[in-house]
C-alpha positions in Angstrom: 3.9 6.1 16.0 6.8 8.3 17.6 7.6 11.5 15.7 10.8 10.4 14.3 9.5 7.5 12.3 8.1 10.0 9.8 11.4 11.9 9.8 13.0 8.4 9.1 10.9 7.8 6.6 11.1 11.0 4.7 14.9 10.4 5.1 14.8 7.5 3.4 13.0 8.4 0.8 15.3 10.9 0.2 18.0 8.6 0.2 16.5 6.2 -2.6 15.6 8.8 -5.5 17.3 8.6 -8.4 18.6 5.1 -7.5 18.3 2.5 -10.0 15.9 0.5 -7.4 13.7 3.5 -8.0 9.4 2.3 -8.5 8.0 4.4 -10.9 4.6 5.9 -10.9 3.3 3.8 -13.7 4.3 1.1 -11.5 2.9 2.4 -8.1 -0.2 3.1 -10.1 -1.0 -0.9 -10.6 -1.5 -0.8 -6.9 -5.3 -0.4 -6.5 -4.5 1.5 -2.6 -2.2 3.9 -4.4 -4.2 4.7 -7.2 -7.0 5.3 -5.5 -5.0 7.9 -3.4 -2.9 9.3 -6.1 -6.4 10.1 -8.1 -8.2 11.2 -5.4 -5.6 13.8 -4.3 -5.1 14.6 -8.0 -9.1 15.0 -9.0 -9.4 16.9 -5.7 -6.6 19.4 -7.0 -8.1 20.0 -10.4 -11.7 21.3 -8.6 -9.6 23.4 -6.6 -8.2 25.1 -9.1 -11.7 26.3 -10.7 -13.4 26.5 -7.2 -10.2 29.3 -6.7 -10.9 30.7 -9.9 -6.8 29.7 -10.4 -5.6 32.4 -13.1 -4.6 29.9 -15.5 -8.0 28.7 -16.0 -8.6 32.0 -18.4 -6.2 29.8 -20.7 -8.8 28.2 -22.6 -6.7 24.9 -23.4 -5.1 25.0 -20.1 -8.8 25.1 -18.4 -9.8 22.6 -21.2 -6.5 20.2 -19.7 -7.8 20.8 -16.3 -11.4 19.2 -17.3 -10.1 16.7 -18.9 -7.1 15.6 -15.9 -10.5 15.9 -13.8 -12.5 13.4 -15.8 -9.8 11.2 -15.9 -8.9 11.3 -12.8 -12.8 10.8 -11.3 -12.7 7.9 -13.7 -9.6 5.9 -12.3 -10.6 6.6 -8.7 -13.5 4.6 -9.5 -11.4 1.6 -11.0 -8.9 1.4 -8.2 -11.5 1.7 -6.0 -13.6 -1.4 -7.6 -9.9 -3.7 -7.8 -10.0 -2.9 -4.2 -13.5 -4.3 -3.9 -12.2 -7.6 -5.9 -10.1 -8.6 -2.9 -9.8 -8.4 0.6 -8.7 -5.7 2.7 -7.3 -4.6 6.2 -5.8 -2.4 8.7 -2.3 -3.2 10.0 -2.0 -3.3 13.7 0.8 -3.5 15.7 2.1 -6.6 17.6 6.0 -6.7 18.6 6.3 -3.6 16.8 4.7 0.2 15.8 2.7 -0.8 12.5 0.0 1.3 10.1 -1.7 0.8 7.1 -3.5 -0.9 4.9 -3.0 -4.2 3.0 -4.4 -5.8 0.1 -4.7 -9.4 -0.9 -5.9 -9.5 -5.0 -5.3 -11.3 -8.1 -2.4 -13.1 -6.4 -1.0 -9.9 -5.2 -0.9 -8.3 -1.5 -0.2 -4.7 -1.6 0.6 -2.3 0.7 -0.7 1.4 0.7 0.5 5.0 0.6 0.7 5.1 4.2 2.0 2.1 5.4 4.6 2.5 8.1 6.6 0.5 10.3 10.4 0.1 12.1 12.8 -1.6 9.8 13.9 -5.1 10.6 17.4 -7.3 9.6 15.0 -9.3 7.1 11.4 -8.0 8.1 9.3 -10.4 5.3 5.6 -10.3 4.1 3.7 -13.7 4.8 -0.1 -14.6 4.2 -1.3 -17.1 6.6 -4.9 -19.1 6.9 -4.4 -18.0 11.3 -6.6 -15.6 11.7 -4.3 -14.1 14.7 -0.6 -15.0 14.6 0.0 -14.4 18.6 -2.5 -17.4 18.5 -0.1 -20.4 16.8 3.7 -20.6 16.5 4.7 -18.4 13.9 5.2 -19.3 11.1 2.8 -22.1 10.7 2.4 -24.5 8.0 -0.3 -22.4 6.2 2.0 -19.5 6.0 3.4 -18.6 2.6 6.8 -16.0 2.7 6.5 -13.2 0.3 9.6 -12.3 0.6 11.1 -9.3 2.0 9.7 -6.5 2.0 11.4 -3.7 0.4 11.0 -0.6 2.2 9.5 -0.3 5.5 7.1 3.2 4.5 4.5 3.4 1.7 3.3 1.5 -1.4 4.5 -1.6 -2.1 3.8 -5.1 -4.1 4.2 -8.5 -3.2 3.5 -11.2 -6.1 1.6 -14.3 -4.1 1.6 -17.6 -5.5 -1.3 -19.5 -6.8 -3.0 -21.5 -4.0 -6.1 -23.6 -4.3 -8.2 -21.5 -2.2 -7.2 -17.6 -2.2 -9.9 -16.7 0.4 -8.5 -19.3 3.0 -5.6 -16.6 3.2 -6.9 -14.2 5.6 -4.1 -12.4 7.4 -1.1 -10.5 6.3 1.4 -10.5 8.5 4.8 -9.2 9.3 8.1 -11.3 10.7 11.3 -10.7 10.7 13.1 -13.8 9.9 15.8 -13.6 11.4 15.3 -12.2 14.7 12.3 -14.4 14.6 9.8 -11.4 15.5 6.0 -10.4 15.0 5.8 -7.1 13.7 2.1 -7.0 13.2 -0.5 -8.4 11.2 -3.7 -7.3 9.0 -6.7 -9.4 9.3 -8.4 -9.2 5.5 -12.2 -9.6 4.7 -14.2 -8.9 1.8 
């Protein structure tokens, strides 16, 4: 991606806090790609603080908070990890536009991780289709299904799916913008 789409991004972010749109964590947390980060990064952090000897581990009940944040933290890294391992998974790539990250398709839910990226769009949507390759078939096809927009165009985000008869037919994410009538990019998902 160029440089300035992380300074965009940060921007925005900026921009949205305290606004009544506003995801909280408990609510970023349901997704299994930010939970696994979010527990990773925060277990990480607790070893580092008695690997560095941190001073306010010689606070007994602050060293005792520490061990337990740790244990916790171990232990929810392991169930986002095995949500993750309930669905299927894959990488964003690129098509008509810059696109990273990783998606999620689960419990009739795709999610998008901490570190998806791409350009925003007039109406850029989320879709699920059975095509394994978009570029291949006139888009959108019959199979596709239209999640709806998709609220911010950087990090974790949620899409509710509805029920079909046969989730694992549904093997591609993919973005389009609606209204310029645009591949974005896609994410082939597998097990």
């Amino acid at each position: 991606m160029k440089k300035s789409l992380p300074l965009l991004a940060a921007l925005s972010l900026a921009a949205c806090s305290g606004a009544a749109g506003t995801v909280t964590l408990e609510q970023n947390l349901q997704n299994p790609l930010y939970a696994e980060q979010y527990y990773d990064v925060l277990l990480d952090r607790m070893v580092e603080l008695d690997i560095q000897d941190d001073p306010l581990m010689q606070d007994a009940s602050k060293a005792a908070l520490v061990e337990d944040t740790r244990l916790d933290a171990l232990k929810k890294a392991k169930e986002a990890t095995q949500r993750q391992r309930e669905g299927a998974t894959g990488q964003f790539i690129g098509a008509g536009e810059e696109v990273r990250g990783e998606a999620l398709y689960a419990n009739n839910m795709l999610y998008f991780g901490p570190t998806f990226e791409t350009y925003p769009g007039p109406e850029l949507h989320a879709f699920l289709s059975t095509v394994v390759d978009p570029r291949d078939v006139e888009f959108p096809d019959g199979s596709s299904l239209d999640l709806g927009r998709v609220e911010s165009a950087f990090g974790a985000q949620s899409m509710a799916v509805p029920e079909v008869e046969n989730p694992l037919l549904y093997r591609t994410a993919v973005l389009w913008d609606t209204k310029l009538e645009r591949l974005y990019g896609f994410a082939q998902l597998a097990k």
